[in-house]
MILUMFI-889409 format. One record per residue (C-alpha): x, z, y. Coordinates in steps of 0.25 Angstrom, whole numbers, padded with zeros to 4 digits, always signed. Each point is the difference from the previous one (the first is absolute). Layout:
BEGIN
XZY;...
This chain:
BEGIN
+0083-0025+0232;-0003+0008-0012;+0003-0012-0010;+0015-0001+0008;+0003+0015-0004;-0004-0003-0014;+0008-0012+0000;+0012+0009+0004;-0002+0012-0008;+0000-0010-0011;+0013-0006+0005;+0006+0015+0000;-0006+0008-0010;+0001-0001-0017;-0014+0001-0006;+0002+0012-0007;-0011-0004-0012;+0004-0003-0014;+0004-0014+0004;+0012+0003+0008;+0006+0004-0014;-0003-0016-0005;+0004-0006+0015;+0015+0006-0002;+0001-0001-0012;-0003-0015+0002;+0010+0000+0012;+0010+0007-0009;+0004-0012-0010;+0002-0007+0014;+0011+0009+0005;+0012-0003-0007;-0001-0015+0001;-0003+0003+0015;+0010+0008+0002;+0010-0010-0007;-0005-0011+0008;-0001+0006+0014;+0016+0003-0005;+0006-0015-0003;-0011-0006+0012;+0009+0011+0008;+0013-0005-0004;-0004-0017+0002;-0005+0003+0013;+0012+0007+0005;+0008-0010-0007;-0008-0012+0006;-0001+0006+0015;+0015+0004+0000;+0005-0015-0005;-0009-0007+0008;+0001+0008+0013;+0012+0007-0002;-0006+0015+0006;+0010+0010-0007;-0010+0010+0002;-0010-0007-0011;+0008+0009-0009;-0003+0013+0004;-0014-0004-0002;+0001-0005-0013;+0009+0011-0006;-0010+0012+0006;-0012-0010-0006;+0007-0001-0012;+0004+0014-0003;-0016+0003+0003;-0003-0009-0010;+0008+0007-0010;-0006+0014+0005;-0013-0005-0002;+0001-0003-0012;+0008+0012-0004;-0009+0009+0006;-0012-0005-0007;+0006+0006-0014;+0000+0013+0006;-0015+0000+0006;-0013+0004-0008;-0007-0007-0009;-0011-0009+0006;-0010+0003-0012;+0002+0017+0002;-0014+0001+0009;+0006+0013+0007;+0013-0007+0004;-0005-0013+0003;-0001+0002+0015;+0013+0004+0001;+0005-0012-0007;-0009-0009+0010;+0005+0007+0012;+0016-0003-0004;-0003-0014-0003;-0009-0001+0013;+0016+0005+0005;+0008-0011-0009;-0010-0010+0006;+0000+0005+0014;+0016-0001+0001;+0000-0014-0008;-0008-0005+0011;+0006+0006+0011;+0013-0006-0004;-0006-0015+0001;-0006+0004+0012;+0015+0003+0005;+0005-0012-0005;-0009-0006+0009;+0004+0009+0013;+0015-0002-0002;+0001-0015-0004;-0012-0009+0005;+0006-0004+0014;-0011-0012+0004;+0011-0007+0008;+0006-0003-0015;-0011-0006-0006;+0009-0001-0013;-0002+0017-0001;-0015-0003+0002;+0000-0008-0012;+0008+0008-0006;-0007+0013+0001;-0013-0004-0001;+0001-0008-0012;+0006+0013-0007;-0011+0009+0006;-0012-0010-0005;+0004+0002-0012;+0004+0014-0001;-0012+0003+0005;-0008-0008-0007;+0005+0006-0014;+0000+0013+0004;-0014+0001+0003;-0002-0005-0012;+0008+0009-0007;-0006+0013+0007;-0015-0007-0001;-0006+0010-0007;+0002+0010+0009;-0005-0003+0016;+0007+0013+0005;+0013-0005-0007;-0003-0016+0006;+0000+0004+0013;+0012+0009+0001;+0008-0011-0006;-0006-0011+0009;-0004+0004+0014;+0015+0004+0002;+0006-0011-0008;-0008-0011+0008;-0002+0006+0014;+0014+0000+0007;+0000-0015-0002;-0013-0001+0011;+0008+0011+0009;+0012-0009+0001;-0007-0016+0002;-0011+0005+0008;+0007+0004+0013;+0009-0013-0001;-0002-0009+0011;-0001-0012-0010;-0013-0006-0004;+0006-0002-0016;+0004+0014+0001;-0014+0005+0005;-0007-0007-0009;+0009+0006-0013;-0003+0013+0007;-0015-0004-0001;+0002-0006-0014;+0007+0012-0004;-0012+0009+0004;-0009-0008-0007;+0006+0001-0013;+0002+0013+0003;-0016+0001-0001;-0001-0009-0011;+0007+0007-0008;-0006+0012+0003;-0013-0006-0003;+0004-0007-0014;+0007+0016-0003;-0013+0006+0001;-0010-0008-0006;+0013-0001-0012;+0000+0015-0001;-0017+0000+0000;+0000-0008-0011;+0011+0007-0006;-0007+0012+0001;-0014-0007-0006;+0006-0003-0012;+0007+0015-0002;-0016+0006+0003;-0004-0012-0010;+0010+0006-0011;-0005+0013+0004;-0014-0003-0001;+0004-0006-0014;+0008+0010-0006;-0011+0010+0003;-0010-0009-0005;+0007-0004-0014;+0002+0017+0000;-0016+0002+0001;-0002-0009-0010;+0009+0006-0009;-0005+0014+0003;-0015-0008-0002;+0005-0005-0014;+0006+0013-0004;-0012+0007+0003;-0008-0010-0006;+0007+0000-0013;+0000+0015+0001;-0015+0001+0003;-0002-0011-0012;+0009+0010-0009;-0009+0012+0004;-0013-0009-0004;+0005-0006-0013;+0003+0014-0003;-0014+0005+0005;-0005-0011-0007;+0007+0005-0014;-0004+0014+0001;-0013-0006+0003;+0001-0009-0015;+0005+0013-0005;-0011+0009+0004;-0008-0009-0005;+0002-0001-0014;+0002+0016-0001;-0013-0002+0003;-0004-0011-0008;+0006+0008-0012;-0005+0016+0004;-0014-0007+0001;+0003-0006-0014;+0005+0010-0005;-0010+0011+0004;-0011-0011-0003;+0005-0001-0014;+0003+0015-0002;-0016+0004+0005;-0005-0012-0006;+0004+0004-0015;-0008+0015+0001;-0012-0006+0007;-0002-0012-0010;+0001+0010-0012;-0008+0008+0007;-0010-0011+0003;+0000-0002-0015;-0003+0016-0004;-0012+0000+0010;-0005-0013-0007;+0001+0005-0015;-0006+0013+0006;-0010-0007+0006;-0004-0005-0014;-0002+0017-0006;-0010+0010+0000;+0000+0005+0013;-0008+0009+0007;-0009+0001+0013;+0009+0006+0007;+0014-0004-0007;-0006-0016+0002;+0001+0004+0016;+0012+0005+0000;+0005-0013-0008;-0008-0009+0011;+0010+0009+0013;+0012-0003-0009;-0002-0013-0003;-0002-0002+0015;+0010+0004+0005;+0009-0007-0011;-0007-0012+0006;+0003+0003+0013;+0015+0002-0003;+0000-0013-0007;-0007-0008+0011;+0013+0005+0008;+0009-0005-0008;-0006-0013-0002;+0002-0001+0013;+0015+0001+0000;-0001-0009-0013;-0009-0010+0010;+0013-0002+0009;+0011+0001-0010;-0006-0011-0005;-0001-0008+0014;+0013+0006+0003;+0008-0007-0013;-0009-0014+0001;-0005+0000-0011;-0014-0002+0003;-0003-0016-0004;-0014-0004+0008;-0009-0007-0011;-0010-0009+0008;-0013-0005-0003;-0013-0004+0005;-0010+0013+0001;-0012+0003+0008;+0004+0011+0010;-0015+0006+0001;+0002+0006-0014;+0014+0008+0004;-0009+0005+0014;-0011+0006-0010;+0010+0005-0009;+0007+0008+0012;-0012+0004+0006;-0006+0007-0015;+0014+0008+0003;+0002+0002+0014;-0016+0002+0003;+0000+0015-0006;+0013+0005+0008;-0005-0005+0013;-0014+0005-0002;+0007+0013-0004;+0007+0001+0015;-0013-0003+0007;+0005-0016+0002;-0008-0012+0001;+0007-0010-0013;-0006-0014+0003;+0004-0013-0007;-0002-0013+0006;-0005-0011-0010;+0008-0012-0003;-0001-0013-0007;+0016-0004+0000;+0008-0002-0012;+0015+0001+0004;+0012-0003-0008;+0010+0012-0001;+0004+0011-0011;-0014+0007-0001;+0009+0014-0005;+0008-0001+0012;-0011-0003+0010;-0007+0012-0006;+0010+0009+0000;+0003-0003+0015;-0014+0002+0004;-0001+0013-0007;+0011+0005+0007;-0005-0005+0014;-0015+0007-0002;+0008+0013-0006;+0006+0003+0014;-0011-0006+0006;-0008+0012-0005;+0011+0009+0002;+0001-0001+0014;-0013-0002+0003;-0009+0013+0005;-0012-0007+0004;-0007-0013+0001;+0004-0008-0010;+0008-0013-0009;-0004-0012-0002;+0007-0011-0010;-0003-0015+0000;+0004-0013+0000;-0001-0013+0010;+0004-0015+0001;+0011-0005+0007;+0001-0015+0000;+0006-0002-0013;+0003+0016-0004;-0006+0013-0002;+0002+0012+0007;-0003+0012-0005;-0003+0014+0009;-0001+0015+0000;-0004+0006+0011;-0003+0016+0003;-0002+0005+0013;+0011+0011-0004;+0013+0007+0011;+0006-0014+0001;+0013-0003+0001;+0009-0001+0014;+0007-0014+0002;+0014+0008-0003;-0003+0002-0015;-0006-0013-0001;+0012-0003-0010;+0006+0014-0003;-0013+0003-0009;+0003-0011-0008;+0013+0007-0006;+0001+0010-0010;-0003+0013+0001;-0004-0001+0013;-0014+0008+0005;-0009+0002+0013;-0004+0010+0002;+0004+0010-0012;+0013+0009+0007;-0003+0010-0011;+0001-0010-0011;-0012+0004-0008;+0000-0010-0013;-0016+0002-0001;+0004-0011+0012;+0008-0009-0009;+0015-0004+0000;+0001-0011+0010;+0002-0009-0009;-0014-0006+0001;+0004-0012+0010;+0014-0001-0004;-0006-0005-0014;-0012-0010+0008;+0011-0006+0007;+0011-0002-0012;-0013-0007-0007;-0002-0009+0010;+0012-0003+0001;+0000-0004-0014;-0013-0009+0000;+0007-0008+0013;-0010+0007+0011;+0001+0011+0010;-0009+0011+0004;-0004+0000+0015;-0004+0012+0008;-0009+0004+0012;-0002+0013+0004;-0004+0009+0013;+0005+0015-0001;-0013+0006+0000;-0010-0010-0002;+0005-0007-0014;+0008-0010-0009;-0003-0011-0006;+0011-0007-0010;-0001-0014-0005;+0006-0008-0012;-0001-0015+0000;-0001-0007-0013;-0003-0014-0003;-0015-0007-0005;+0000-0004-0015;-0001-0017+0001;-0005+0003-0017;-0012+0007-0005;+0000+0014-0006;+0004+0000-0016;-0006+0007-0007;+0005+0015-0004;+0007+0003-0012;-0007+0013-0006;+0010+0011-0004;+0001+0007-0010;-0010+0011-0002;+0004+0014+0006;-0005+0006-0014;+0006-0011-0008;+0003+0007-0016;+0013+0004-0001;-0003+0006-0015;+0011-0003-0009;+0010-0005+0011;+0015+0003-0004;+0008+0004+0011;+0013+0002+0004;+0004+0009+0009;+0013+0003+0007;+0003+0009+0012;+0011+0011+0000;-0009+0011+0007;-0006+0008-0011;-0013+0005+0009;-0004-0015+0003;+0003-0003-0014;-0009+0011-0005;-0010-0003+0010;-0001-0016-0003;+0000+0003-0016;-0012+0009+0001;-0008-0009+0010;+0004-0012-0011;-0006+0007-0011;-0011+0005+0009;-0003-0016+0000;+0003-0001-0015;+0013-0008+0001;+0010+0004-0010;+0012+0005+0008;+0013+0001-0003;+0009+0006+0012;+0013-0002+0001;+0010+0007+0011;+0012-0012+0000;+0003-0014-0005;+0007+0004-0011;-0011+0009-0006;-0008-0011+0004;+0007-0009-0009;+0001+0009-0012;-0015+0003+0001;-0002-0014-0002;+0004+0001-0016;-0013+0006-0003;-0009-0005+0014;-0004-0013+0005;-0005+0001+0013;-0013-0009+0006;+0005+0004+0013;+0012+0008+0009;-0001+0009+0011;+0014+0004+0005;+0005+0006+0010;+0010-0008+0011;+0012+0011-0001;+0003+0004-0014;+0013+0009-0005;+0014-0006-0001;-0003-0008+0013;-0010-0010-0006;-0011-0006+0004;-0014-0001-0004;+0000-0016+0000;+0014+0001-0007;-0006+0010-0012;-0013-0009-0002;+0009-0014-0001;+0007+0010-0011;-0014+0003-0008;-0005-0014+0003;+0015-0006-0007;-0001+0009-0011;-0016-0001-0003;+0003-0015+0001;-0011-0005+0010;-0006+0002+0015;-0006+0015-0002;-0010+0002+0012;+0008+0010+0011;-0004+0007+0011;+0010+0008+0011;-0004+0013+0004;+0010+0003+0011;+0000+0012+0012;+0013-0007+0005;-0003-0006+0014;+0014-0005+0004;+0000-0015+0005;+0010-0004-0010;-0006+0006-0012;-0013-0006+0003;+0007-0013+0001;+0005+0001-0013;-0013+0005-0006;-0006-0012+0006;+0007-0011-0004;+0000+0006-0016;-0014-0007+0001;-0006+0011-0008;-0012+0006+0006;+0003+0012+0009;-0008+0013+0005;+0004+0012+0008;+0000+0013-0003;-0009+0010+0001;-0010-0013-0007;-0014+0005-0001;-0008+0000-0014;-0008-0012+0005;+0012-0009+0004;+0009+0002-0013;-0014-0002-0009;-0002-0015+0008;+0016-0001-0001;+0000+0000-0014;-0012-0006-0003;+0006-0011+0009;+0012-0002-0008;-0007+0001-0014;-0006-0012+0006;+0010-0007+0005;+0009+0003-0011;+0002-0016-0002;+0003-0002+0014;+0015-0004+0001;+0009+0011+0006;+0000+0000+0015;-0014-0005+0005;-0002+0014+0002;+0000+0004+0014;+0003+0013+0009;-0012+0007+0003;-0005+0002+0014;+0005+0009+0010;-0010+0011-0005;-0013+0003+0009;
């Protein structure tokens, strides 16, 4: 029963959704062809009826059809618009109307001129009702409401006039005509239903192809706002890359020259007491120096500048090396420093391997408050895999990759420096990196950490060491030429040079470099990177070498720590060190390239990341 009532109120009443706005808009392009044809099928009919039958009164019927043809399709102009969604209903209940009327009209036709003892009018009219009909179902098909007001009056009056004949022919068109009747009906519904699918199809569409586009113009927005973030990102960046050379630079230029008064005062009569103050200086000179080596450590890994040179070395001499260091700090923290013994000789840069290690043990130690570090090595199939252990905080599996970028510290909110930079792992990674391994970490908040790099087994034997020069190799009558624009450094170098009974001549630019060169040949160059006028320290020592007329030792003394600076100091090929240098390492430097004074320009390689 309840499926009956829904049929009906369908038949009656206009779906009030967004799709009726579609379904008579649809309907709408039909009308005027409709109304047209319902018009001239008026005018044949009467025509045909009257000359075959002769009935005058045909032409009542077909004047009063055709003036409501012509109304029709007047009136339409004068009706809202189909697409306007507050007046759409109001356009589908006048057409409902127009429909209504059309078909009533047929219906009459049938009434007033199908007379079942003329089968000639039965022909008649029911060949111009099957087709009326037929097209305006079709015509009013997208809208069932507007279907059945045109076809249940059109088609109906032809049954009420055959069935009560006595005739069996006229009975059975009677019965014929009911059936159509419900044939049509059904073929209208199913016609609008599909109708109707394919405007919710559109619909479903339309809002579709609409959520995509907002998608897309979130998506390009959202990409906007991370290339932007992104580039703000680069930005920040290198001001940071160029404040940490900068400032690097600026305290490294003070600290080296006062590296090299503490040295040549070191050299004086002092006293008990003034030799204790010296030692505290020298200290904490030291310590400010380590700090920055730091930050010189990951310039260096930062530009890619660092060029691994592999060989074949035995890894027990680098463990006893580290434990002669590391041994006296932890032993002064209360901690247990144990080494296990190896026999493996691996193949990897021996400098970066060490300074890796030595940044590993020294947060070991520092975050360690009792029990203790242990460093060794192990075999693993065909590699080595070297260890340090502590039994330290540990390190939650959240920061298992955030502590290896820089700057980033555990435990340290007040970011005390006696507790380093955070640089310290930042550096171990960017060398591994660099020698094609990876550094791999297991830890347990409370209980420990253990980090472990993984290096190859050397296939060769162990060469034999070159010996270097002596720290205390004679410097006594060297010629040196020295160039840097900062007079206290200069003042500081020239007295430790003749401290070591070089002959010094010091020079604050190129140009007075050059013109020195009138009454001086130099053994040997020191000069600064940055020089006056914009020049460099490489540029100034190809002058002096063109002018003296052969390869003149160099060495660059630089506090410059900016990655494309230390590109360009590194691919001059001359040998390069970083201020604040220690007394030792500019002795050995020297001494170094005195030596190697016949080696062609660029064999000369950077020096480590320092330890």
């Amino acid at each position: 029963m309840s499926s009956w009532a829904s049929l009906l109120s369908q038949a009656w009443r206009f779906d009030r959704s967004r799709g009726l706005t579609a379904e008579m808009e649809l309907l709408d392009r039909n009308l005027p062809a409709a109304f047209v044809t319902y018009t001239l099928v008026a005018v044949m009919a009467t025509w045909a009826y009257w000359s075959t039958i002769g009935d005058a009164s045909v032409l009542w019927w077909g004047l009063a059809s055709t003036l409501l043809g012509i109304a029709c399709f007047l009136g339409r102009k004068v009706l809202p618009s189909p697409g306007d969604p507050a007046k759409v209903l109001v356009y589908a209940q006048a057409v409902r109307f127009m429909a209504m009327l059309l078909g009533v009209t047929w219906g009459l036709f049938a009434l007033l001129f199908m007379k079942p003892e003329w089968p000639i009018t039965l022909t008649l009219v029911i060949t111009m009702l099957a087709g009326m009909s037929a097209g305006g179902l079709v015509v009013f098909s997208s809208s069932w409401p507007v279907s059945v007001a045109y076809g249940l009056p059109c088609l109906l009056p032809s049954a009420l006039v055959l069935l009560p004949a006595r005739d069996p022919v006229s009975q059975s068109m009677g019965l014929a005509s009911l059936a159509y009747l419900l044939v049509m009906g059904v073929f209208s519904f199913h016609a609008v239903q599909v109708t109707r699918r394919s405007i919710h199809l559109r619909f479903e569409n339309a809002d579709l192809v609409e959520r995509l586009r907002e998608q897309t113009h979130r998506a390009f927005e959202a990409r906007q706002m991370a290339e932007e973030a992104l580039q703000d990102a680069e930005e920040a960046n290198r001001a940071k890359s160029v404040f940490l050379a900068s400032a690097s630079h600026d305290l490294r230029q003070p600290l080296h020259a006062l590296g090299l008064f503490l040295t040549a005062l070191g050299h004086t009569d002092l006293d008990e007491r003034q030799r204790q103050m010296w030692g505290h200086v020298e200290a904490s000179s030291a310590a400010a120096s380590e700090m920055l080596n730091t930050l010189l450590d990951f310039s260096k890994v930062d530009a890619g500048v660092i060029t691994p040179q592999p060989q074949a070395f035995p890894v027990q001499s680098l463990l006893h090396k580290l434990e002669r260091h590391f041994a006296p700090q932890a032993n002064d923290k209360g901690l247990v420093f144990r080494v296990r013994d190896t026999d493996l000789v691996v193949w990897a840069d021996p400098r970066l391997v060490e300074q890796v290690l030595r940044n590993l043990l020294t947060n070991a130690i520092r975050y360690t408050e009792r029990g203790g570090v242990l460093l060794g090595c192990r075999r693993r199939g065909d590699q080595a895999v070297l260890e340090v252990w502590d039994t330290g905080i540990g390190i939650e599996p959240s920061q298992h990759q955030a502590i290896f970028q820089e700057f980033h510290q555990l435990g340290n909110p007040e970011r005390d420096r006696t507790k380093g930079l955070g640089l310290g792992l930042a550096i171990v990674q960017g060398l591994a990196q660099a020698m094609g391994t990876t550094v791999a970490l297991l830890s347990r908040p409370g209980r420990g950490s253990v980090f472990r790099m993984t290096l190859s087994l050397s296939q060769e034997g162990v060469p034999e060491e070159a010996v270097a020069p002596a720290v205390s190799a004679p410097l006594v009558g060297v010629r040196v030429l020295l160039i840097d624009d900062d007079e206290a450094v200069r003042m500081a170098m020239a007295e430790l040079l003749t401290a070591w009974g070089c002959a010094c001549e010091p020079a604050g630019s190129e140009a007075e470099a050059v013109r020195l060169l009138a009454r001086f040949t130099p053994d040997v160059v020191l000069a600064d990177f940055r020089l006056r006028d914009h020049r460099t320290g490489p540029q100034a020592i190809e002058a002096v070498r063109a002018r003296v007329g052969r390869a003149v030792p160099a060495i660059i003394v630089t506090g410059d720590t900016a990655a494309d600076r230390l590109r360009t100091a590194v691919g001059s090929g001359i040998t390069l060190l970083h201020k604040p240098v220690g007394s030792v390492a500019l002795q050995r430097a020297l001494a170094r390239a005195l030596a190697l004074a016949s080696t062609p320009p660029g064999s000369d390689q950077v020096d480590a990341p320092s330890a």
